[in-house]
Biopython code that builds the backbone (N, CA, C, O; Angstrom):
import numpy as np
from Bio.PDB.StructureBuilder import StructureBuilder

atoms = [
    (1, "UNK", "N", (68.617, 156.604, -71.796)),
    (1, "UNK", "CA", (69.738, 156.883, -70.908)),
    (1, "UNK", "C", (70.684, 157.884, -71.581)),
    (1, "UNK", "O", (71.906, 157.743, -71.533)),
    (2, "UNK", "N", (70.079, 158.899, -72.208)),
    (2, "UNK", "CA", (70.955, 159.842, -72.770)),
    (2, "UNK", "C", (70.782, 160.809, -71.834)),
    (2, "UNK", "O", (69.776, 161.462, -71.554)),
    (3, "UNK", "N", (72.353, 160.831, -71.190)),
    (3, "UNK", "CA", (72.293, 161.957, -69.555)),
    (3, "UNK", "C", (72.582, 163.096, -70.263)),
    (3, "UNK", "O", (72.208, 164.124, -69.698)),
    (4, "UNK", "N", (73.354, 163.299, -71.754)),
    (4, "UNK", "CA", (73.787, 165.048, -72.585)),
    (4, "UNK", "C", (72.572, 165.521, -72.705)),
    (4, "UNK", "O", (72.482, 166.729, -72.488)),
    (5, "UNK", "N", (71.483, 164.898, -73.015)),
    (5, "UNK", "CA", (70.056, 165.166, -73.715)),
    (5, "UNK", "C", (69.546, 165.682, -72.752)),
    (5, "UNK", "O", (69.361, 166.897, -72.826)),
    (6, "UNK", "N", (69.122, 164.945, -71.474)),
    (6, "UNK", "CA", (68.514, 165.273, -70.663)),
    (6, "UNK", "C", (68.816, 166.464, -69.930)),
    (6, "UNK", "O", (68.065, 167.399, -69.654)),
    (7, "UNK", "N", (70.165, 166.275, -69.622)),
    (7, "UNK", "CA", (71.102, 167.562, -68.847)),
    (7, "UNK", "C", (70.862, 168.793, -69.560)),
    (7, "UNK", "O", (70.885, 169.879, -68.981)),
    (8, "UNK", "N", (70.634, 168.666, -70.797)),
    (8, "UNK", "CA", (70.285, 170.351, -72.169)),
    (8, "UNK", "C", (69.232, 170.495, -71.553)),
    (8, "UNK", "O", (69.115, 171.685, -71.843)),
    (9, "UNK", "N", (67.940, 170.199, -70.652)),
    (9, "UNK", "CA", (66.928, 170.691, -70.902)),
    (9, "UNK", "C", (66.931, 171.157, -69.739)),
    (9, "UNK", "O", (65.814, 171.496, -69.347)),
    (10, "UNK", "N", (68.232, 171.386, -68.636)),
    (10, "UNK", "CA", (68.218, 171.990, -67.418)),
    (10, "UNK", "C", (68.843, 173.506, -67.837)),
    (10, "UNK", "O", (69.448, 173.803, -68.867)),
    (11, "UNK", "N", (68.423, 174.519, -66.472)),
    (11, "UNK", "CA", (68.621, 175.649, -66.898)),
    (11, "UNK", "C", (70.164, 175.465, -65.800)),
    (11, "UNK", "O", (70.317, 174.615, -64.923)),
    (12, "UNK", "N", (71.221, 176.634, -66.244)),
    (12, "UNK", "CA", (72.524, 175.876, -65.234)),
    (12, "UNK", "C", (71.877, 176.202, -63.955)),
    (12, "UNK", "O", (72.263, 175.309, -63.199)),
    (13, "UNK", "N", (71.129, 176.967, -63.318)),
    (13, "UNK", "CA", (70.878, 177.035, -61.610)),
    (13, "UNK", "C", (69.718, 176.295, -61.134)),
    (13, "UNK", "O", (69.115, 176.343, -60.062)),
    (14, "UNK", "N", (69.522, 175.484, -62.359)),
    (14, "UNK", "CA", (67.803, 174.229, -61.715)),
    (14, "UNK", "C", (68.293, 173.841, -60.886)),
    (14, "UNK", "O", (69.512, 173.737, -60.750)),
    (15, "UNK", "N", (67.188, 173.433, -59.885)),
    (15, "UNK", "CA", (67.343, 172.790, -58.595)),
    (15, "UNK", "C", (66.677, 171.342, -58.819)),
    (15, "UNK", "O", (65.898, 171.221, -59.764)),
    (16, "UNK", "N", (66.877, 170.536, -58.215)),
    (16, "UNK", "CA", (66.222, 168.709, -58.316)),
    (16, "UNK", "C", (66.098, 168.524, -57.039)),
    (16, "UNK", "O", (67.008, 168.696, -56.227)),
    (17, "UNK", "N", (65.000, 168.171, -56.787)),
    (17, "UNK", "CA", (64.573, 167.710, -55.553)),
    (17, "UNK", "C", (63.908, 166.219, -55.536)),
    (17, "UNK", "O", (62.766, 165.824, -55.771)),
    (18, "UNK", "N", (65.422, 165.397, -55.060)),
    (18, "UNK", "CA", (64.854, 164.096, -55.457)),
    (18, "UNK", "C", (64.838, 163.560, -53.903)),
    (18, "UNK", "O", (65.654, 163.809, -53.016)),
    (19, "UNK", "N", (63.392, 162.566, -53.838)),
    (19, "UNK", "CA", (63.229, 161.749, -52.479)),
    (19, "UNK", "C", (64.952, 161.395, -51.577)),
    (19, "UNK", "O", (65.832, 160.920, -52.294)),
    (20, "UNK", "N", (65.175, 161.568, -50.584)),
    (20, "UNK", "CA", (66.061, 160.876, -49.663)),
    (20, "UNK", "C", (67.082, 161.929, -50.360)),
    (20, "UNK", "O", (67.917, 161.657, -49.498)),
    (21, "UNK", "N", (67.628, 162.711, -51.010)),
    (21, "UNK", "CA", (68.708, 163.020, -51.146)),
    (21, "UNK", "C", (68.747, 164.617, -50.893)),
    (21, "UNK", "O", (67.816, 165.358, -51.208)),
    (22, "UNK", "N", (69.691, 164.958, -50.413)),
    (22, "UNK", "CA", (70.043, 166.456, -50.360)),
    (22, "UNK", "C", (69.553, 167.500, -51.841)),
    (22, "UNK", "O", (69.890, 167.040, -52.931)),
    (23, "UNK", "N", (68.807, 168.809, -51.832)),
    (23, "UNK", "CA", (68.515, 169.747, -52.688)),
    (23, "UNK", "C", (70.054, 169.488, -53.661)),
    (23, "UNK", "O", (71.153, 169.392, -53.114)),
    (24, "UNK", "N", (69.900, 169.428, -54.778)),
    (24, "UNK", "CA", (71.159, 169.662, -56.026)),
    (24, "UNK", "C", (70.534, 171.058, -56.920)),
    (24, "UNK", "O", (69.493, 171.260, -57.544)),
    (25, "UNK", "N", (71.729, 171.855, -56.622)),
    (25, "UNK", "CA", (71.019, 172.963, -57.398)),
    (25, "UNK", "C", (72.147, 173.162, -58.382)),
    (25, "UNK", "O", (73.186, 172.557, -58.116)),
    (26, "UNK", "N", (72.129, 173.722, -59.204)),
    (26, "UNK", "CA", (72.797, 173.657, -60.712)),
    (26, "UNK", "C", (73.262, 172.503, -61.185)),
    (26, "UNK", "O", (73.513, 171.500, -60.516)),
    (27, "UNK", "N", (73.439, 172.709, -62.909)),
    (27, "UNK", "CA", (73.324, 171.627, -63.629)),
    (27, "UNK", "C", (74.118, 170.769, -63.570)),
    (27, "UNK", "O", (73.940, 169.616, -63.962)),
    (28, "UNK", "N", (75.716, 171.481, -62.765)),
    (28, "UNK", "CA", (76.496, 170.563, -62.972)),
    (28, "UNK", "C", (76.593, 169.464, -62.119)),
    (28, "UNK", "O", (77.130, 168.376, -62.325)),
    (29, "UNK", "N", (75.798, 170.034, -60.788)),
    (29, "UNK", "CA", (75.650, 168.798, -59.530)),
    (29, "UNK", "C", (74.623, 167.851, -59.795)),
    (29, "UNK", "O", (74.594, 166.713, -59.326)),
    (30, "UNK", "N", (73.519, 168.508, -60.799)),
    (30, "UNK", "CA", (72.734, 167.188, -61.335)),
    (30, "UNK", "C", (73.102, 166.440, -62.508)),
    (30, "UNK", "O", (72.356, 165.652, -63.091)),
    (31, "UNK", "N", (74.232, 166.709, -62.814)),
    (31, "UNK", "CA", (74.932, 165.753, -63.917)),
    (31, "UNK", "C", (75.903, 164.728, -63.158)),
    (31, "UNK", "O", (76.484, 163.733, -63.591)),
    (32, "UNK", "N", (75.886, 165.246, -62.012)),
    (32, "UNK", "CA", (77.122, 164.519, -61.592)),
    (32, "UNK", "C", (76.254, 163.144, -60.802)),
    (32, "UNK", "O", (76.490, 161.950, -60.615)),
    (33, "UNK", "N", (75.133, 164.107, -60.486)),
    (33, "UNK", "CA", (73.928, 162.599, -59.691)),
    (33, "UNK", "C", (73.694, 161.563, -60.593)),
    (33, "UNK", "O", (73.653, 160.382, -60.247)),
    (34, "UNK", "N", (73.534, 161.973, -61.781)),
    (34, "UNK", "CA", (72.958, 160.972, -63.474)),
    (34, "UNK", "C", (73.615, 160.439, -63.095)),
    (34, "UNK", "O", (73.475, 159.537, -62.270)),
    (35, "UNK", "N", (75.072, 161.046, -63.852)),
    (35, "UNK", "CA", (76.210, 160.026, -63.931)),
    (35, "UNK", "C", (76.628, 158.960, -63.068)),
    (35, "UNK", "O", (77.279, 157.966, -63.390)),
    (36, "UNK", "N", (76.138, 159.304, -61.817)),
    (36, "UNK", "CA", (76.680, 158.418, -60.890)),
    (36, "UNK", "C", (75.911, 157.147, -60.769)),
    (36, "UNK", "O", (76.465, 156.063, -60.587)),
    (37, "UNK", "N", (74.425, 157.327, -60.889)),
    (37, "UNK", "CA", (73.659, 156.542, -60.963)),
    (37, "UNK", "C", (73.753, 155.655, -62.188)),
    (37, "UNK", "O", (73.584, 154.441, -62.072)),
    (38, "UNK", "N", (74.025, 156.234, -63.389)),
    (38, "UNK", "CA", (74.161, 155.246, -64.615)),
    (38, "UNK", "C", (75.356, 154.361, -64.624)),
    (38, "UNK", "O", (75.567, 153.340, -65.278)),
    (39, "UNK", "N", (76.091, 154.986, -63.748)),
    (39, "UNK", "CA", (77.797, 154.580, -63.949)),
    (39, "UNK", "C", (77.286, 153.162, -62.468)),
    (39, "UNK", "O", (78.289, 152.507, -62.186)),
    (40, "UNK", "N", (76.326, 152.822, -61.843)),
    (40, "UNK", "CA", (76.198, 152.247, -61.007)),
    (40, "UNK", "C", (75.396, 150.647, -61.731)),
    (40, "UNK", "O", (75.441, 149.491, -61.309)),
    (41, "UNK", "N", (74.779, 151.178, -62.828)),
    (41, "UNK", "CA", (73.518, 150.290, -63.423)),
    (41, "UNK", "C", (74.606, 149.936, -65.179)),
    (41, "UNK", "O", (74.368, 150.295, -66.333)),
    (42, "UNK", "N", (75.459, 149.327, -64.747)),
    (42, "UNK", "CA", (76.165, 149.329, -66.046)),
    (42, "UNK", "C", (74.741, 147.594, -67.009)),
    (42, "UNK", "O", (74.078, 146.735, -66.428)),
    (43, "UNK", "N", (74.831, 147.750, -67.838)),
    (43, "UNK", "CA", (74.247, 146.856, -68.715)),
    (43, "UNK", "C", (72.339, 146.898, -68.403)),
    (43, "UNK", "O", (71.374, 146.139, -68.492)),
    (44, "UNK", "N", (72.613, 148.136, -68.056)),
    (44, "UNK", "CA", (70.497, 148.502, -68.053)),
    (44, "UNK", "C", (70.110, 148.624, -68.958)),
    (44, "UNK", "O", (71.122, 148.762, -69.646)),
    (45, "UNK", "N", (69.186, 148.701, -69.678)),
    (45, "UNK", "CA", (68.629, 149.451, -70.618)),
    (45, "UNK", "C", (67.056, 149.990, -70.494)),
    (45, "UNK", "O", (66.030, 149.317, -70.394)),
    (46, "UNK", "N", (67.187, 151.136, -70.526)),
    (46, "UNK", "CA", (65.450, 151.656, -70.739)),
    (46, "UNK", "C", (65.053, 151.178, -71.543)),
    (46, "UNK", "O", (65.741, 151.027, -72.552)),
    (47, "UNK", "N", (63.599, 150.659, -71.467)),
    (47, "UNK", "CA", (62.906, 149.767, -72.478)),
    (47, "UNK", "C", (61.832, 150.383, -72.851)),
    (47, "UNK", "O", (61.208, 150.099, -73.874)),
    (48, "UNK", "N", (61.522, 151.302, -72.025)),
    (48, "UNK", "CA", (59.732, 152.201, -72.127)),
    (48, "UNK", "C", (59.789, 153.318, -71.126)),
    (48, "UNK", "O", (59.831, 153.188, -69.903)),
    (49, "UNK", "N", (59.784, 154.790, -72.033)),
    (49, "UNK", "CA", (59.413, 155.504, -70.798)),
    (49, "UNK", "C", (58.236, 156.542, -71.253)),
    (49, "UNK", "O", (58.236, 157.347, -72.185)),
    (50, "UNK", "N", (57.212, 156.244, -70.258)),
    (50, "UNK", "CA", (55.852, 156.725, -70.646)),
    (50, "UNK", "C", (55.322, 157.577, -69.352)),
    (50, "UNK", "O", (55.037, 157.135, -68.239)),
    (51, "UNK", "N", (55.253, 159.478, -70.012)),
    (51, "UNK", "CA", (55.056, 160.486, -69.195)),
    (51, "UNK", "C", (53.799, 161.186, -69.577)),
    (51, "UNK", "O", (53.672, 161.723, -70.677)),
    (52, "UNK", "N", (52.978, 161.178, -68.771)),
    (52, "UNK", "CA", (51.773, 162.251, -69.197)),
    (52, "UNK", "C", (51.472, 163.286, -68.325)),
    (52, "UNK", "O", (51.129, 163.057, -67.164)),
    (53, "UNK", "N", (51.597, 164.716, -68.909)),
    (53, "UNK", "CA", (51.874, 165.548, -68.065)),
    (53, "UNK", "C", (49.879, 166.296, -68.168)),
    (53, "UNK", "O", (49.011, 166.191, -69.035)),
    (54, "UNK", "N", (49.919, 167.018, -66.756)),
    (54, "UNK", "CA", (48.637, 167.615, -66.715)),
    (54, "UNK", "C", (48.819, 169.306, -66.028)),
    (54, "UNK", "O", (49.994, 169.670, -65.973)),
    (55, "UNK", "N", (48.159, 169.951, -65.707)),
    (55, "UNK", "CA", (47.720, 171.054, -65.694)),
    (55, "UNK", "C", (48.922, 172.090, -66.185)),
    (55, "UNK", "O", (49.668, 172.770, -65.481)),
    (56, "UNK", "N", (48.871, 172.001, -67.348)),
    (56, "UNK", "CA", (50.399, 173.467, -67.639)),
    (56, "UNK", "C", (49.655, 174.728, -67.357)),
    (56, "UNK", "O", (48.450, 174.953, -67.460)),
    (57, "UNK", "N", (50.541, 175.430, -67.012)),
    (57, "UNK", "CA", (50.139, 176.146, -66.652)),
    (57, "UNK", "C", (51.406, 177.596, -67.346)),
    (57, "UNK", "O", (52.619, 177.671, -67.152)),
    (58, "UNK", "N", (50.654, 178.382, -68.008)),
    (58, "UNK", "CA", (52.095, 179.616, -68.417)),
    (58, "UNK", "C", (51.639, 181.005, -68.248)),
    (58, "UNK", "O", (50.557, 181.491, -68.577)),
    (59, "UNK", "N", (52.737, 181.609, -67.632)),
    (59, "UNK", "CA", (52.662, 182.893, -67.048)),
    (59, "UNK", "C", (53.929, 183.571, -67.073)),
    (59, "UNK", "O", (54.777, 183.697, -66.189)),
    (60, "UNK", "N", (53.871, 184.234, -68.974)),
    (60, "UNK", "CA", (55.027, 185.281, -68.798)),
    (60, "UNK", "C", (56.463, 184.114, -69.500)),
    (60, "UNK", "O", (56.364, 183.225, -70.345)),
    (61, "UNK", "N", (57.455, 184.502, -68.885)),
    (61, "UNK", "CA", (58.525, 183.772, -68.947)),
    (61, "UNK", "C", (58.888, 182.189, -67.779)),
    (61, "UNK", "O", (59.899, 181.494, -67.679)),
    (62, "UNK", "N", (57.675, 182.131, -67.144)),
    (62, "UNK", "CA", (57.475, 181.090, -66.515)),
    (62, "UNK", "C", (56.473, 180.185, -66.637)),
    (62, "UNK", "O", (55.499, 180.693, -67.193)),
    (63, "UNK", "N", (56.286, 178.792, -66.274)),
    (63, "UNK", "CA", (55.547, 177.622, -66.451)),
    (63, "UNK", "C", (55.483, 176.252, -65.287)),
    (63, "UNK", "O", (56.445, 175.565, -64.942)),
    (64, "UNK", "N", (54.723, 176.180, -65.044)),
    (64, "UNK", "CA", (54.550, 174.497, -64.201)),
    (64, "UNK", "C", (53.863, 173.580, -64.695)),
    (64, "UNK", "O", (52.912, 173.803, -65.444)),
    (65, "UNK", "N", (54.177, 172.627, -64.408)),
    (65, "UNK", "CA", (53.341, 171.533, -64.575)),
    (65, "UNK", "C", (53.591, 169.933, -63.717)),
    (65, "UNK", "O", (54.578, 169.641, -63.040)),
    (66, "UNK", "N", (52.227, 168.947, -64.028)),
    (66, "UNK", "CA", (52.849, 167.622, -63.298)),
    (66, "UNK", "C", (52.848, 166.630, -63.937)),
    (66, "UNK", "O", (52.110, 166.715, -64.919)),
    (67, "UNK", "N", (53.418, 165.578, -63.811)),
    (67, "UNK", "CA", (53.855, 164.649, -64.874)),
    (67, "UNK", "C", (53.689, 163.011, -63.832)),
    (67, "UNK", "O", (54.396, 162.698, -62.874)),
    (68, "UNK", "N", (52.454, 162.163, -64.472)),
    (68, "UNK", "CA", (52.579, 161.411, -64.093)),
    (68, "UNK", "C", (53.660, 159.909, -64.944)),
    (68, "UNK", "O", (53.425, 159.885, -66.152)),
    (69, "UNK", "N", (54.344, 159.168, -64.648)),
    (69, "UNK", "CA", (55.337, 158.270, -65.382)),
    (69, "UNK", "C", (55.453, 157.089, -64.853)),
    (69, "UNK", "O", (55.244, 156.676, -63.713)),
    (70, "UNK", "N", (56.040, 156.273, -66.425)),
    (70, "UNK", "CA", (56.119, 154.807, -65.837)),
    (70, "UNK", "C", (57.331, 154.401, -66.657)),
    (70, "UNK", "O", (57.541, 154.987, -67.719)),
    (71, "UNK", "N", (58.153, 153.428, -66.233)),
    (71, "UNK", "CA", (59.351, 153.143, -66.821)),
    (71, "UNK", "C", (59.622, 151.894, -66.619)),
    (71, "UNK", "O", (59.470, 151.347, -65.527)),
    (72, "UNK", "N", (60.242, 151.069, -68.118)),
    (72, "UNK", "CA", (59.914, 149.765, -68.050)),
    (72, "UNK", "C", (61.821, 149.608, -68.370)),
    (72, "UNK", "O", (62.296, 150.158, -69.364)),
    (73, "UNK", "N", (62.779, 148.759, -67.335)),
    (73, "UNK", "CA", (64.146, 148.865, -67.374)),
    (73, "UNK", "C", (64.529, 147.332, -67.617)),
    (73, "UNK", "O", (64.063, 146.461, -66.882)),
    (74, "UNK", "N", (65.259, 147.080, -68.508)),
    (74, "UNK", "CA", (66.012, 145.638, -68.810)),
    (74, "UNK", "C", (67.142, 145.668, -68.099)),
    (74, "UNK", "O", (68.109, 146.403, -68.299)),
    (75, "UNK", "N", (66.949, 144.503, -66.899)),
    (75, "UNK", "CA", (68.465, 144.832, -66.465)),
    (75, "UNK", "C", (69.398, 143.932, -67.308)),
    (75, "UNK", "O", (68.948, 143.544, -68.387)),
    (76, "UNK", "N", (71.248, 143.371, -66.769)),
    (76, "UNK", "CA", (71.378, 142.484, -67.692)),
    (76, "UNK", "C", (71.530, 141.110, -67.553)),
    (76, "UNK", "O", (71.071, 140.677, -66.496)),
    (77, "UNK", "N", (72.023, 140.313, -68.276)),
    (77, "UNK", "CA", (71.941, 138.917, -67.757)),
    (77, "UNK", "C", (70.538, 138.162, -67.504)),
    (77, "UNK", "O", (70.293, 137.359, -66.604)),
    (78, "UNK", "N", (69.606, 138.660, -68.611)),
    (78, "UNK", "CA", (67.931, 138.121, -68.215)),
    (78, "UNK", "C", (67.652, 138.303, -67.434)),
    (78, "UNK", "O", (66.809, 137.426, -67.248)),
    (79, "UNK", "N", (67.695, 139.147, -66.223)),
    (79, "UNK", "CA", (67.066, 138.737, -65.464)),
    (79, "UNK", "C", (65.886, 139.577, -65.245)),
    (79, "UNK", "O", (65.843, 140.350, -66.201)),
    (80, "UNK", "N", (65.039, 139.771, -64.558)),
    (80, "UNK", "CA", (63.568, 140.221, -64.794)),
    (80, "UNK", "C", (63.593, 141.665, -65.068)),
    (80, "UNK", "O", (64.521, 142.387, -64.705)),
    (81, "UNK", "N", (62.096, 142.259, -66.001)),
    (81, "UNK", "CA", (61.907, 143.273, -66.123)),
    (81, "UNK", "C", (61.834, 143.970, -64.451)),
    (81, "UNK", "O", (61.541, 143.371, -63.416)),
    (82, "UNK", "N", (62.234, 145.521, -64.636)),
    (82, "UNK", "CA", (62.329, 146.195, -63.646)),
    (82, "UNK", "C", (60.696, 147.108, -63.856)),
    (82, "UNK", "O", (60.884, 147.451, -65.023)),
    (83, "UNK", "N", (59.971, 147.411, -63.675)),
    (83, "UNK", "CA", (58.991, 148.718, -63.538)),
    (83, "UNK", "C", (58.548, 149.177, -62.546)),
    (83, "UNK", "O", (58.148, 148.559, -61.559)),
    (84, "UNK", "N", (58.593, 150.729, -62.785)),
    (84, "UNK", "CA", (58.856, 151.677, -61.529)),
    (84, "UNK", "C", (57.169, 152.644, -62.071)),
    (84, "UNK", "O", (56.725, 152.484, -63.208)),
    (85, "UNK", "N", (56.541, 153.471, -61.157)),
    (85, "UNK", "CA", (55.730, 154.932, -61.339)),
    (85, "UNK", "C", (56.359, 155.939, -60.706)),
    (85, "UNK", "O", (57.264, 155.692, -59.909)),
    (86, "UNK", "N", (56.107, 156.744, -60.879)),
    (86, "UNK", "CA", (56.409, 158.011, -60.638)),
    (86, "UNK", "C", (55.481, 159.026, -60.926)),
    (86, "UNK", "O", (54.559, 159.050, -61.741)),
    (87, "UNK", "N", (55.939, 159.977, -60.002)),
    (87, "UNK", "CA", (55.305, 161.432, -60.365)),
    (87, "UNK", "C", (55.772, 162.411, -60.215)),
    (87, "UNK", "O", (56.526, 162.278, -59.251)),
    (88, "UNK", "N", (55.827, 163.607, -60.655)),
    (88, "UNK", "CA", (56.747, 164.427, -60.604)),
    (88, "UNK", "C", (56.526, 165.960, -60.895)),
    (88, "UNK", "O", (55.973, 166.068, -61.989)),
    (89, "UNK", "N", (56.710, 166.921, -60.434)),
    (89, "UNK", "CA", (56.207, 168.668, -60.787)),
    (89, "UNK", "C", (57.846, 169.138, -61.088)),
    (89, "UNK", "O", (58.980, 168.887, -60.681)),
    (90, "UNK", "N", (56.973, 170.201, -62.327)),
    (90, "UNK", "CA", (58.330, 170.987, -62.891)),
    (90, "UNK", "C", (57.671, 172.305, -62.593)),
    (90, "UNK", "O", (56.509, 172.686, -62.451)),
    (91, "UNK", "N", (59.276, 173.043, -62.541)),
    (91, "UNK", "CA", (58.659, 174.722, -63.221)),
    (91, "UNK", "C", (59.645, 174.881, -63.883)),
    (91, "UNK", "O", (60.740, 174.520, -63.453)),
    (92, "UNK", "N", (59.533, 175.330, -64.819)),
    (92, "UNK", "CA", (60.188, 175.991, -66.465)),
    (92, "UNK", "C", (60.285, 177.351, -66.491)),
    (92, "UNK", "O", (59.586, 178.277, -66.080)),
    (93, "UNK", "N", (61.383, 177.241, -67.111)),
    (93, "UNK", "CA", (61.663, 179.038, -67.486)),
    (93, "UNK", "C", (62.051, 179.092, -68.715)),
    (93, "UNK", "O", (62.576, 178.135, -69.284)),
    (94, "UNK", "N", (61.806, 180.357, -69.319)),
    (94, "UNK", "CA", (62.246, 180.470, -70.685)),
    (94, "UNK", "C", (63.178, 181.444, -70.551)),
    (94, "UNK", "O", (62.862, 182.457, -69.927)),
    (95, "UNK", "N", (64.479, 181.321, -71.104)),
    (95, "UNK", "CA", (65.607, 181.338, -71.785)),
    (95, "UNK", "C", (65.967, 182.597, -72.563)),
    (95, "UNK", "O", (65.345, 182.743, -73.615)),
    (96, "UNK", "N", (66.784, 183.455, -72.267)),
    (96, "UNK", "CA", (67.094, 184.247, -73.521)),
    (96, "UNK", "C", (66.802, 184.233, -74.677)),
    (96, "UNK", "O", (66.551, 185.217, -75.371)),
    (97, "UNK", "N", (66.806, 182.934, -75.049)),
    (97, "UNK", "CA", (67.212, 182.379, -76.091)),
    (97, "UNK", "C", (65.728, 182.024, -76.512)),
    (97, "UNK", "O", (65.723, 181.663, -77.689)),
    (98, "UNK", "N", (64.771, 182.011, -76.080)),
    (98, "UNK", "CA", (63.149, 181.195, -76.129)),
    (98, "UNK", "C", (63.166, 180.321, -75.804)),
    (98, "UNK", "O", (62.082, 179.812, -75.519)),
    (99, "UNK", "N", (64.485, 179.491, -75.611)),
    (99, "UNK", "CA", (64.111, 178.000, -75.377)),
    (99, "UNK", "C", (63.563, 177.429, -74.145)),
    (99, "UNK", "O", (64.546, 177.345, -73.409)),
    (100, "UNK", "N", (62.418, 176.937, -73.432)),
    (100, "UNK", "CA", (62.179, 176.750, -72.164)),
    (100, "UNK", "C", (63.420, 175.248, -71.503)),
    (100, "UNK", "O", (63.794, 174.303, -72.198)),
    (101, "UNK", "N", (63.770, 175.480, -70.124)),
    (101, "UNK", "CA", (64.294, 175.039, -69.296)),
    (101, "UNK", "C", (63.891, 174.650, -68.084)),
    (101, "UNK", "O", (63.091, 175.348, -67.460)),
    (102, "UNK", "N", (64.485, 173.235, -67.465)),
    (102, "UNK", "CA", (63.925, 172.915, -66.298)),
    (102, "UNK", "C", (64.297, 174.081, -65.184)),
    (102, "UNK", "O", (65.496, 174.015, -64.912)),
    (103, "UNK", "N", (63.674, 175.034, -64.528)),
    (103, "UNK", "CA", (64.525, 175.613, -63.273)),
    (103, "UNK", "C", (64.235, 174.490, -62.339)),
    (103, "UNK", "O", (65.214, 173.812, -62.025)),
    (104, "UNK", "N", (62.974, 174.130, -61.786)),
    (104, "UNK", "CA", (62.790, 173.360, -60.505)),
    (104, "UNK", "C", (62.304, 171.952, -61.029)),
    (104, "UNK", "O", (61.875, 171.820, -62.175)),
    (105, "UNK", "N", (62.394, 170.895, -60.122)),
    (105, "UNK", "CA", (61.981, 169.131, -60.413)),
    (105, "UNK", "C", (61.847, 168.788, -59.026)),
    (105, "UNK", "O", (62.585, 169.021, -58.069)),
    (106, "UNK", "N", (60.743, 168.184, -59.118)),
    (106, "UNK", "CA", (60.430, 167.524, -57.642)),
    (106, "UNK", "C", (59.454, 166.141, -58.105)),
    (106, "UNK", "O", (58.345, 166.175, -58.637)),
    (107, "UNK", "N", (60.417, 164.706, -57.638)),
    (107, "UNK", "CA", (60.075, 163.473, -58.152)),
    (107, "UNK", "C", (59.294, 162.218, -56.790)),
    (107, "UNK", "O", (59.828, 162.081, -55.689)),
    (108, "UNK", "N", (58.353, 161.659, -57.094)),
    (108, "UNK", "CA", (58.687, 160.710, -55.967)),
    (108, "UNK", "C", (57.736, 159.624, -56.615)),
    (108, "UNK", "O", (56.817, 159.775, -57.421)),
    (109, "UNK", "N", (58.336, 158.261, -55.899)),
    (109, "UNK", "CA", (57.719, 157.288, -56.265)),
    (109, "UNK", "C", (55.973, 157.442, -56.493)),
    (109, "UNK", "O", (55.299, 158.388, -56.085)),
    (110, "UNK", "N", (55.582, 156.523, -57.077)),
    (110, "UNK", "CA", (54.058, 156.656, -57.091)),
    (110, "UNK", "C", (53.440, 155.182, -57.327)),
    (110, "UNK", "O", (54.175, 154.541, -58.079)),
    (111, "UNK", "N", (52.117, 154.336, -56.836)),
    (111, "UNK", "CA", (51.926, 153.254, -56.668)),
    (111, "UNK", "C", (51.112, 153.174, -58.433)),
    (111, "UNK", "O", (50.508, 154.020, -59.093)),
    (112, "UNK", "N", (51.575, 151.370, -58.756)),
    (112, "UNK", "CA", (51.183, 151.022, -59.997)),
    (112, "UNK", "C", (49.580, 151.623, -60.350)),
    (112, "UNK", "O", (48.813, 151.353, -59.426)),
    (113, "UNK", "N", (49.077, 152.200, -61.222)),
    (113, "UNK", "CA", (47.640, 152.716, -61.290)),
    (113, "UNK", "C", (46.865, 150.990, -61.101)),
    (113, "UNK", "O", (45.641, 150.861, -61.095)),
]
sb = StructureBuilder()
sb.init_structure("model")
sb.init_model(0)
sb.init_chain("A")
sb.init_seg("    ")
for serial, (resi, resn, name, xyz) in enumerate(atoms, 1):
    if name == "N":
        sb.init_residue(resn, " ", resi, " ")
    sb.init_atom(name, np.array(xyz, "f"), 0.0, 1.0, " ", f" {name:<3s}", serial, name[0])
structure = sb.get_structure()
């Protein structure tokens, strides 16, 4: 649940395209989605988060790829483990700087394998 960490690896005009919610395009409107969501789940804790990504693909100063995931969440007060799948496509850009960045994210649930 480190939203600074995660938020560094957006480029500022990435777009997130998450299920049910309106396009968020730059970083600061997808910091403000984190936040809101973490600030909602006070005493969670991520317990496991396990991503395996497949076909990269690089061309130039650009990149895609898809990422299948699973995430194992402690809520608080004992009460039961949470686990979710997912799946998800990026495209990446590289940076002035070399460093690659999320430009695009597109997430949606996915059924237990």
């Amino acid at each position: 649940m480190d939203t600074a960490g995660i938020l560094a690896l957006w480029a500022e005009d990435g777009v997130d395209l998450m299920p049910g919610d309106e396009a968020m395009v730059g970083r600061k409107k997808i910091s403000a989605w984190v936040e809101a969501i973490v600030a909602k789940m006070p005493g969670y804790k991520v317990m496991k988060q396990e991503m395996e990504f497949h076909d990269i693909h690089v061309c130039g100063e650009w990149a895609s790829e898809w990422a299948t995931e699973r995430q194992v969440v402690q809520p608080p007060e004992g009460k039961p483990l949470i686990e979710t799948y997912g799946k998800m496509a990026l495209v990446l850009h590289r940076a002035a700087n070399g460093e690659w960045k999320v430009q695009q994210e597109m997430w949606n649930a996915a059924p237990k394998p």
